[in-house]
C-alpha positions as CSV (number, residue, x, y, z in Angstrom):
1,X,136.7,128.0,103.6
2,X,137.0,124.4,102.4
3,X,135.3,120.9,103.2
4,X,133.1,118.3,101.4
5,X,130.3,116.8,101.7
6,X,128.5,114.0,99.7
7,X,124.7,113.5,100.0
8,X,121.8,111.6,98.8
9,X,119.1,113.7,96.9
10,X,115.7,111.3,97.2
11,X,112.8,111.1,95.0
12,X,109.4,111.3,95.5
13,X,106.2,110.5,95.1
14,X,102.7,112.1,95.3
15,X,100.2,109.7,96.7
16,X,97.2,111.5,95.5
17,X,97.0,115.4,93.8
18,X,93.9,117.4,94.0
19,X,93.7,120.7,92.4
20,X,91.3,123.1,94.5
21,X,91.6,126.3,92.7
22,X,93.5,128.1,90.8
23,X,95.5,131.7,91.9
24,X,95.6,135.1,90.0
25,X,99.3,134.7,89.7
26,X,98.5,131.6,87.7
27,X,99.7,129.5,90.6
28,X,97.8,126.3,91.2
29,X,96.0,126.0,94.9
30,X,96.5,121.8,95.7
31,X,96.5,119.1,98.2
32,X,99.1,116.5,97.9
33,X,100.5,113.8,100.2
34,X,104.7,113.7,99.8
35,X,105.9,110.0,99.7
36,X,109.7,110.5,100.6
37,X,111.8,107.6,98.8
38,X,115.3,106.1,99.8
39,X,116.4,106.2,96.1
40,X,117.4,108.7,94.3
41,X,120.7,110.8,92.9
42,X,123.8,111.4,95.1
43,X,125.6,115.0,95.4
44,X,129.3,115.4,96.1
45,X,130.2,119.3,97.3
46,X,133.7,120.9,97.9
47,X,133.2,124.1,99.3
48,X,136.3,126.6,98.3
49,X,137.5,130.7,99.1
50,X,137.2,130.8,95.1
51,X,134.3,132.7,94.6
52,X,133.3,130.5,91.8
53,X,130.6,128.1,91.4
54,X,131.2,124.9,88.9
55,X,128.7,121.9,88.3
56,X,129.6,118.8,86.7
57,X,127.4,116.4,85.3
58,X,125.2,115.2,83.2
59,X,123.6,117.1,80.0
60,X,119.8,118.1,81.3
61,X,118.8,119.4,78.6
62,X,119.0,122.8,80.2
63,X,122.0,125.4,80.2
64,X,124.2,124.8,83.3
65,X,123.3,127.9,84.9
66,X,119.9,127.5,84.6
67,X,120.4,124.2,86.5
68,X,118.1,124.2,90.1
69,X,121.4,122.8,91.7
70,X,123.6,126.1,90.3
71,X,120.3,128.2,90.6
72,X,120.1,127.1,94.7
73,X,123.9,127.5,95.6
74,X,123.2,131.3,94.1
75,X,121.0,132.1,95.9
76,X,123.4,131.3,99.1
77,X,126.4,132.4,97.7
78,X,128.4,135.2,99.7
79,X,131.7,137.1,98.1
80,X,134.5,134.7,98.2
81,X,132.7,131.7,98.9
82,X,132.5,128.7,95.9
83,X,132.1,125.0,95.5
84,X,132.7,122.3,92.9
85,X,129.6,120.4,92.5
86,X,129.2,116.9,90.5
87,X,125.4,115.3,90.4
88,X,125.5,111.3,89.9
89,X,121.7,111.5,88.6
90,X,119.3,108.6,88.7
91,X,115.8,110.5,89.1
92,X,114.2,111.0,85.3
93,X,113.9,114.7,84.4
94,X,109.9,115.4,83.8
95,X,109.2,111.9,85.8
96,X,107.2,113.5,88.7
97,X,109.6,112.4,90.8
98,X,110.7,115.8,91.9
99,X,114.5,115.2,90.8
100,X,115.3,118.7,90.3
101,X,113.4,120.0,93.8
102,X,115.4,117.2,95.7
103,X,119.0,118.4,94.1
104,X,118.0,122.3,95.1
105,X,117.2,121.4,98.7
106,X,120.0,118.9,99.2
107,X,122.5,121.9,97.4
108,X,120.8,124.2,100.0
109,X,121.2,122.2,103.2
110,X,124.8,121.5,102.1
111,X,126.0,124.8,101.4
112,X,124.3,126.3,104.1
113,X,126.7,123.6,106.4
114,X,129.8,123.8,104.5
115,X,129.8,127.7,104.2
116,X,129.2,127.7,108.0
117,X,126.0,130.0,107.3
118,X,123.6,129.5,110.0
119,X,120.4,129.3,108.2
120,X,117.7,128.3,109.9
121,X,115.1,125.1,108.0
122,X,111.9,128.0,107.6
123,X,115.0,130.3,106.0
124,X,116.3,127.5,103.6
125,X,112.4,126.6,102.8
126,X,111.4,130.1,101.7
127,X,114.5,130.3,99.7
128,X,113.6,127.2,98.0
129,X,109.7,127.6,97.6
130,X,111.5,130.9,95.1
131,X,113.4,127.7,93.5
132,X,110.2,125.7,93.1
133,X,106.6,124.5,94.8
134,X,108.0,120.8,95.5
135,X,111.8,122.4,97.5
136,X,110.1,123.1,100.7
137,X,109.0,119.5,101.2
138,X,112.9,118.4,100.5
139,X,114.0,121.0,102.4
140,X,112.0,119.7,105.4
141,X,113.1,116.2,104.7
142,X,109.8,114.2,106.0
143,X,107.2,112.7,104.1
144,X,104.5,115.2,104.8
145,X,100.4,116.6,103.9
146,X,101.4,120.0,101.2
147,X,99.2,122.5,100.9
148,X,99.2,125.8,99.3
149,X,101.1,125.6,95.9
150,X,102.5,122.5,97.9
151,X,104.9,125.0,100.5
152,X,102.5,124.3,103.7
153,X,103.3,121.4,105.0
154,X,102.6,118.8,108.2
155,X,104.8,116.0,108.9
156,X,103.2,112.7,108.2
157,X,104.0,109.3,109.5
158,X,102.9,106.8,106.6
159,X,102.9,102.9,106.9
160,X,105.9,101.4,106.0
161,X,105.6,100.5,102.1
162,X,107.2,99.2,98.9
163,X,106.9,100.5,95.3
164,X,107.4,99.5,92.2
165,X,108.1,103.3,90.1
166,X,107.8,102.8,85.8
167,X,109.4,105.5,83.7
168,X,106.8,104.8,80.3
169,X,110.0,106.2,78.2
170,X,108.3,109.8,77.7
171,X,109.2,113.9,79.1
172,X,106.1,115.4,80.4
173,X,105.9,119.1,80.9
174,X,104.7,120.1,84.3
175,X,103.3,123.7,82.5
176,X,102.2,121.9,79.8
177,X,99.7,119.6,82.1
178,X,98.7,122.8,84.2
179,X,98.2,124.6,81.4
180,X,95.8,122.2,79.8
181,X,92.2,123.3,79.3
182,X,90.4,120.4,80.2
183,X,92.8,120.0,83.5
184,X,90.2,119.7,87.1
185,X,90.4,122.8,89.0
186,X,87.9,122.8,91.0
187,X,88.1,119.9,93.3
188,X,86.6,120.2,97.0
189,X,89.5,120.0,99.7
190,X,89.6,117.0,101.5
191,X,91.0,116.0,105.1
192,X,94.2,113.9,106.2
193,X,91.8,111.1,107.4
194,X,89.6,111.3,103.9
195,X,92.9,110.9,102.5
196,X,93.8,107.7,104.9
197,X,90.3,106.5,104.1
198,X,90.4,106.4,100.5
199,X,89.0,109.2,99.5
200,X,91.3,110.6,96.9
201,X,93.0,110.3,93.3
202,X,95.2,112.6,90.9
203,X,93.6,115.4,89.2
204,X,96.2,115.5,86.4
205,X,95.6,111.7,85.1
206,X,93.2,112.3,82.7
207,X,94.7,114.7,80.5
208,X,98.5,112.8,80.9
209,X,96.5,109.5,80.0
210,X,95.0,111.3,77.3
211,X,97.8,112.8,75.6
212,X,100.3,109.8,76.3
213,X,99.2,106.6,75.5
214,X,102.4,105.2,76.8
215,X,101.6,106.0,80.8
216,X,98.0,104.9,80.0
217,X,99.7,101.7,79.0
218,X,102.1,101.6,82.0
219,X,99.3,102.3,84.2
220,X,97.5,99.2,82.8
221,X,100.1,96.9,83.2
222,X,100.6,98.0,86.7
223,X,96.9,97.2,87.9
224,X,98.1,93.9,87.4
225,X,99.5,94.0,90.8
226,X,98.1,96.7,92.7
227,X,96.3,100.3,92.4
228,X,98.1,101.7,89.8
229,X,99.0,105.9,90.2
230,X,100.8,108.6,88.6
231,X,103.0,110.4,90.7
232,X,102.9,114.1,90.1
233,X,102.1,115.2,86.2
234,X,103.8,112.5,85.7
235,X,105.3,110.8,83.7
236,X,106.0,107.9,86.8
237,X,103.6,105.3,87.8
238,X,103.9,103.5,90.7
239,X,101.8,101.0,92.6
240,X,102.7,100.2,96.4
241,X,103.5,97.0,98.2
242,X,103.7,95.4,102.0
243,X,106.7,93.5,101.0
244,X,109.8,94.5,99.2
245,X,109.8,90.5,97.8
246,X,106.2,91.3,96.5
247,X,107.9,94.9,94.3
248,X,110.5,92.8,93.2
249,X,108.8,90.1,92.0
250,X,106.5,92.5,89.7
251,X,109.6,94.4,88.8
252,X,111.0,91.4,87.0
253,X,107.9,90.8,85.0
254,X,108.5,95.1,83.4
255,X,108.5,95.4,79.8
256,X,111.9,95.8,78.2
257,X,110.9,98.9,76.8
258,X,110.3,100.9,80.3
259,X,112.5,101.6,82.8
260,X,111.5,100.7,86.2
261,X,113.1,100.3,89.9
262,X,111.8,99.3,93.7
263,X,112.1,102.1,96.4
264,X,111.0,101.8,100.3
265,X,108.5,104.6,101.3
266,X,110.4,106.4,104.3
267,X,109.1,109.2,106.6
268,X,112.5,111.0,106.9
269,X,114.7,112.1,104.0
270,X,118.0,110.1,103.7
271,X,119.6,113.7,103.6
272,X,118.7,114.6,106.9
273,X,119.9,111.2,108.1
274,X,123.0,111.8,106.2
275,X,123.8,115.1,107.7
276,X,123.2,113.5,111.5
């Protein structure tokens, strides 16, 4: 067994985040809306008959093995079948970008190719809603309404946009923000065209704002030029554009001390494009 493929893993953003209830499992019950980006890390795989798994990369902060990319090509792996895996990242680890998500799914639809596996895309999303809620959505690779814990989905088609996405220079804890006390639970669900209408906001920005100043100063800045957002639990802002000239120009005017980049909203995942 051998062959290689290199893929792009995107980010992504969540256009609004309403939590409607929480589960006995602990599990949060939300409506999101899954902005697909074309930016993102790459993935280089070269599948082997070793039986051995090896990812290189950078240092995560997390023990290799507990990496989503290692922890995805497990949960394919048959006897005799391995890969070399190297991640080029780009996507900021507690961002609410989905970095980690994206790398599972993209290791997922690659390994399911190069080992010649023949999973089907509802196989490869149950597998990865085990990895994580945000896989599925990756797995599916279009920009898409999430219900559930975010693993039932329907394909959107969204307007063609521009973003500016700031990194305020801070780690946010996904449990940490779910686990808050003074976190909304309770919101009423909403429909697709409440959602095109207006009609929505994230849940989670009070508390993040509240316990770090620096995205309630990123978010600031950014309503300089637009409706300002946080993606996720953050810690990403993001505010959209018509005009890729219009991101750019406010992307220039960021504050040395925040990272910051331009990505076109698209409706299908560069993976899947890739793998055509």
């Amino acid at each position: 067994m051998s062959g290689s493929l290199t893929l792009p893993s995107p980010a992504k953003l969540n256009l609004f985040l309403h939590i409607t209830g929480r589960r006995a499992d602990g599990y949060h019950e939300l409506q999101t809306v899954f902005q697909l980006l074309d930016w993102g890390d790459r993935l280089h795989f070269e599948a082997d008959d070793s039986g051995e798994l090896c990812l290189e990369g950078p240092d995560l902060g997390v023990p290799t093995a507990e990496n989503l990319v290692m922890r995805a090509a497990r949960a394919l792996q048959r006897p005799g079948l391995g890969a070399r895996i190297r991640l080029d990242k780009q996507i900021p680890t507690g961002g609410g970008l989905g970095g980690g998500s994206s790398n599972a799914a993209t290791t997922l639809l690659a390994l399911n190719r190069l080992w010649r596996l023949g999973l089907e895309p509802e196989e490869l999303a149950r597998i990865g809603a085990g990895l994580g809620a945000d896989v599925p959505v990756f797995v599916a690779g279009h920009s898409a309404w999430g219900e559930g814990v975010g693993e039932r989905l329907q394909s959107l088609e969204l307007a063609p946009s521009w973003y500016l996405v700031v990194h305020p220079g801070c780690h946010i804890s996904t449990a940490e923000i779910f686990s808050h006390p003074e976190l909304t639970r309770t919101s009423s669900p909403i429909t697709i065209a409440a959602f095109f209408a207006g009609h929505s906001r994230n849940d989670c920005c009070n508390v993040v704002v509240d316990l770090y100043p620096e995205v309630a100063n990123a978010l600031n800045w950014l309503e300089n030029f637009g409706e300002a957002q946080l993606t996720g639990t953050g810690a990403c802002v993001f505010t959209r554009f018509q005009e890729e000239a219009a991101a750019r120009e406010a992307a220039s005017r960021l504050p040395t001390c925040w990272r910051g980049f331009v990505a076109r909203g698209v409706n299908r995942s560069p993976t899947h494009r890739a793998l055509d």
